[in-house]
Structure formats: structure tokens, C-alpha cells
C-alpha positions in Angstrom: -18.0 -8.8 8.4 -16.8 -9.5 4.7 -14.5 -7.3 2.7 -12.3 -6.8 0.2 -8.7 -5.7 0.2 -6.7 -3.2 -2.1 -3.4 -5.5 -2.4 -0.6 -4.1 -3.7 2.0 -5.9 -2.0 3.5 -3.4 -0.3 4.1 -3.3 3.9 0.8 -1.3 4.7 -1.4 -3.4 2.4 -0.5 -6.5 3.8 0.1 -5.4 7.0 -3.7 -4.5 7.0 -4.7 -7.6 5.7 -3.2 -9.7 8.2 -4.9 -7.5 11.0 -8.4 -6.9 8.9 -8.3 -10.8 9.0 -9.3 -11.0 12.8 -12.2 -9.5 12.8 -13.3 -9.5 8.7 -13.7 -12.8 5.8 -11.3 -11.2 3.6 -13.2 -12.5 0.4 -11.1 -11.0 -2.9 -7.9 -8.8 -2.9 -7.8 -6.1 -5.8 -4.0 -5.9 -7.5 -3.7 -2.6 -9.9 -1.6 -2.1 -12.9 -1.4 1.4 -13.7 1.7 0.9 -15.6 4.2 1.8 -12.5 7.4 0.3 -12.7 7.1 -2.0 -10.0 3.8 -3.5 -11.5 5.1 -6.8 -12.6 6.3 -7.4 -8.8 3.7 -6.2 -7.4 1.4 -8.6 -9.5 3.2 -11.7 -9.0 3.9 -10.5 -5.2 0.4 -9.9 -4.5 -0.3 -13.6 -6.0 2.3 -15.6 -3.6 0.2 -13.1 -0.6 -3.4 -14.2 -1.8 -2.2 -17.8 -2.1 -0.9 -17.9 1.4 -4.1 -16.8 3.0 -6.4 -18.3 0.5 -7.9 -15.3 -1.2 -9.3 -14.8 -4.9 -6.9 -12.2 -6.5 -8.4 -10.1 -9.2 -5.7 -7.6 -11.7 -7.3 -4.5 -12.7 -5.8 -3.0 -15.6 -6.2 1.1 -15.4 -4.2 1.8 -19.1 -5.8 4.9 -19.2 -4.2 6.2 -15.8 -0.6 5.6 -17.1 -1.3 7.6 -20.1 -2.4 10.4 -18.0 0.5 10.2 -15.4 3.7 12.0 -15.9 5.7 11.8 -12.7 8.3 9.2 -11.7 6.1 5.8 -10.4 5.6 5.5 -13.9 7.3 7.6 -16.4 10.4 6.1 -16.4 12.3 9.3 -18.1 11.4 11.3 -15.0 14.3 10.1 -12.4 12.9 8.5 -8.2 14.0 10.5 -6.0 16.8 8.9 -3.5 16.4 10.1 0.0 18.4 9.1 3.1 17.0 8.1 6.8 17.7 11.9 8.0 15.8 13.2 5.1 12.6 11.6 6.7 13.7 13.6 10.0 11.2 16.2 9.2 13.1 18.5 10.0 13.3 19.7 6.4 9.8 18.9 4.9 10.0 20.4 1.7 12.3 17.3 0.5 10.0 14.9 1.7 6.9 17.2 0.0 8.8 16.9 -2.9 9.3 13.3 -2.8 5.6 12.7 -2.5 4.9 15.0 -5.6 7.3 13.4 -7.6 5.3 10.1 -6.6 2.0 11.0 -7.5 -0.2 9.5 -10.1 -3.8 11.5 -10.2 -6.2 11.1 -7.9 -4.8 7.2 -7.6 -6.3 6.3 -4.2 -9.5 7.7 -5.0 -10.0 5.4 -8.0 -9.4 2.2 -6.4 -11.3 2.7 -3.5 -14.3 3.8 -6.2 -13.8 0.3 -7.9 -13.0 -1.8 -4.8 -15.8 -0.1 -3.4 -18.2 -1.4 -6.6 -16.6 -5.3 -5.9 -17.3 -5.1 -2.3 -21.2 -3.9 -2.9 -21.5 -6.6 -5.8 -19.9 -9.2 -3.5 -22.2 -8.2 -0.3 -19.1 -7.4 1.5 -19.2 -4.3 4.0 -15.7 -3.1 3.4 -12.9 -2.2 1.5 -9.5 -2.5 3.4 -6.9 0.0 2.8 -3.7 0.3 4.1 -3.8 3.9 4.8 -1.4 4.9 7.6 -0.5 7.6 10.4 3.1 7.8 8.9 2.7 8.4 5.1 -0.6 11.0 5.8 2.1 13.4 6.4 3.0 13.9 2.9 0.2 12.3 1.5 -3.0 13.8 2.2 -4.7 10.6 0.4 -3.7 8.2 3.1 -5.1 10.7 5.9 -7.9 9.9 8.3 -10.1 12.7 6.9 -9.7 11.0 3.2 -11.2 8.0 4.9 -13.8 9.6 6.5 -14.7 11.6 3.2 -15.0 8.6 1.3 -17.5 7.0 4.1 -19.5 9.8 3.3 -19.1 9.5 -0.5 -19.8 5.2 -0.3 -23.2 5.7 2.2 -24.6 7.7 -1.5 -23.0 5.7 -4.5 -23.4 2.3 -2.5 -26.6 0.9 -2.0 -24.9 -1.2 0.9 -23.4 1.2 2.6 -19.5 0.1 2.0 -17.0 1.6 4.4 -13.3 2.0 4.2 -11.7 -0.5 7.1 -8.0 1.4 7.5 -6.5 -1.0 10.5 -3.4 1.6 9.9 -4.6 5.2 9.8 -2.6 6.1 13.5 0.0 4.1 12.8 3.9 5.1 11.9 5.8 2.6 10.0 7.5 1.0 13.1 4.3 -0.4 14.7 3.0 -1.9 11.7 6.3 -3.8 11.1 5.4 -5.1 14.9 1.7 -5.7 14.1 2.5 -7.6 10.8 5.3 -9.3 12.7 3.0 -10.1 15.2 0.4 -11.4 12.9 2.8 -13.5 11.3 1.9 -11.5 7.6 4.3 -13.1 4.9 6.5 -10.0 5.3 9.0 -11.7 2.8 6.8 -11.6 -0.2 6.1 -7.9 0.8 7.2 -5.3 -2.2 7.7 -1.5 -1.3 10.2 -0.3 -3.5 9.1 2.1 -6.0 11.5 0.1 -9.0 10.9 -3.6 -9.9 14.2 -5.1 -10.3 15.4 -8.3 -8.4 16.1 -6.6 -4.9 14.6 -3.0 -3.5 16.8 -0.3 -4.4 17.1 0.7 -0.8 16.9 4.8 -1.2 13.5 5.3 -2.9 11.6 7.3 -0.1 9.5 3.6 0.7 12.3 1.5 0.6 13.9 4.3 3.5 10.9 4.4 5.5 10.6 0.6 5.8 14.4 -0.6 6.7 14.0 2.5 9.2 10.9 0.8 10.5 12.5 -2.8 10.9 15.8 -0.7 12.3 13.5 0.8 14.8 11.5 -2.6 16.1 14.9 -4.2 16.1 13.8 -7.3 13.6 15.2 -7.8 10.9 13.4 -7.5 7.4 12.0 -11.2 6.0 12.1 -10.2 2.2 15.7 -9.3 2.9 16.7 -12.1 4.6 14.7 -14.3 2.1 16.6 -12.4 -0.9 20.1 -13.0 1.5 20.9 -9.5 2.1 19.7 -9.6 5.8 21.2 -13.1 7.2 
């Protein structure tokens, strides 16, 4: 099997590229700049990741989505919401529902995997690799097991290949794939959830919650904090 990864940086993407890798020839990962405010360390993030496993890294530029995007991963007058570890408790899911839609930039998902989906039919690869997940398919109905199974459907017309969507993740919570990408020994420290791009994660963005919960919960401690000297 060859495929091709969406690489954002980010704990689920290369978390599912590090267990994608047993069974696929990862052959390009796909980094997107979409103006969010995290883009340049996702970019230069996604470039250490490639370079450790010896993958071509491609940046697609998507100018237009930003323009068309008005919530808070990239307009920067709109404020990120800060959440705590009991807000992810669920036992109040409206804030966590309004977390996601003051997240959102327009059908995002669904325009990468339509582009990753063209590189992996050009490239003769059978899949695109996602890091869709049990956990965040709560809230967002874009990382769900029924948007991967729609998009199948969608690839077996507009690809003459066939490309499928490979989601190593999709009945996963956060706290196993922190032990699977442990496991795997994925370069964890060059990983980059937090929404904001400054020199260390903000620590109460909803991702940067849900991931030192994770780490909290496997009892390991975090390797981009420890590489950053905030976990030592």
C-alpha cells in the first residue's frame, strides 16, 4: 500500500503517520496554510516530522479559504476560547459545542482530503491518511467515522483509482493515541496542537486541554514539553 498523509503537525496527524507506516509507504505528506494562526509552526513543524521519517513535504497554499473564514483559527480579532480539563467532562456540552464552532473554518476537512485525494491518484497511491479520531468526532462531525465512510463513497466516483481514506484513529480517545505514538516512537516533540503559534502552546485552547489531559491520563510525560523545558 502507498499513501499520502495530511500533515499538520498536530498529535492525531502524526500519531497516524507513525501507525499508517506499518502497514503503508508513506510517499508525500500534504502541510496547509489556510492563513490560521498557528500556520508558520505548523509549516516548519511538519518539515522537522517529514525529515525524520524521510518523506517529500509539499505546502499548499488555500488564500482563498482564509478570506472566506471568519471564526477564531484564523481571524485573529475573534478571541480562542480557553477551556479547562472539567469543561471537556461532557457533562456540559454546549461549551465544548461552542468551542468547536468557534474553531471552524468551512468545510476544511473536506477540501483537503479532495486535494490529498487528487496527489494520491496522480502518485498511484491507494490512500490518503487522516488523523480523524474517536475523541474529537464528538464535537466535530468532520472527524467522524461516517465522514470517512462518506468520502470512500465520494473517492470510488471522482478517483479513477479508487483512493480511500486510511483513519488509524477514528475509535480512538486522545489517551490511546498518546500510547500508540509513544509506542511507535512518533517524534512527539516536534508535535504542534495549539491553536496560537507563539514559542510554547498556550496550554487552555480546547487542543492544548485535550492533549496534556491525554499525557496526564497515560502517565508520560509530554516530549515537546520536556523539549521546550516546561516538563523536566
Amino acid at each position: 500500500m502507498r499513501s499520502v498523509t495530511l500533515m499538520s503537525s498536530g498529535l492525531d496527524s502524526v500519531a497516524a503517520l507513525a501507525i499508517a507506516k506499518r502497514t503503508s509507504d508513506v510517499v508525500l505528506a500534504l502541510t496547509f496554510d489556510y492563513g490560521q494562526r498557528s500556520v508558520r509552526r505548523e509549516i516548519d513543524n511538519s518539515k522537522a516530522i517529514c525529515e525524520f521519517y524521510g518523506i517529500e513535504h509539499r505546502i499548499i497554499r488555500l488564500d482563498w479559504l482564509k478570506d472566506i473564514t471568519n471564526t477564531s483559527l484564523v481571524n485573529e480579532d475573534v478571541d480562542v476560547p480557553e477551556l479547562s480539563t472539567d469543561d471537556l467532562s461532557g457533562e456540559n456540552e454546549s461549551i465544548t459545542e461552542d468551542s468547536a464552532r468557534n474553531v471552524w473554518v468551512p468545510n476544511r476537512n473536506g477540501v483537503f482530503l479532495n486535494i490529498a485525494a487528487s496527489f494520491a491518484e496522480s502518485y498511484g497511491c491507494d490512500s490518503v491518511i487522516a488523523g480523524f479520531n474517536g475523541e474529537e468526532a464528538k464535537t466535530f462531525p468532520d472527524n467522524s467515522k461516517e465522514f470517512v465512510d462518506a468520502s470512500d463513497r465520494c473517492f470510488s466516483y471522482s478517483t479513477a483509482n479508487g483512493v480511500e481514506v486510511l483513519a488509524p484513529l477514528i475509535d480512538m480517545d486522545k489517551k490511546s493515541i498518546v500510547l500508540e505514538a509513544m509506542g511507535e516512537d512518533a517524534p512527539l516533540e516536534w508535535s504542534w496542537s495549539c491553536y496560537h503559534g507563539g514559542d510554547r502552546p498556550c496550554g487552555v485552547c480546547e487542543s492544548c486541554v485535550r492533549r496534556a489531559r491525554a499525557f496526564r491520563e497515560a502517565g508520560l510525560k509530554d516530549p515537546l514539553m520536556v523539549k521546550l523545558g516546561l516538563d523536566v
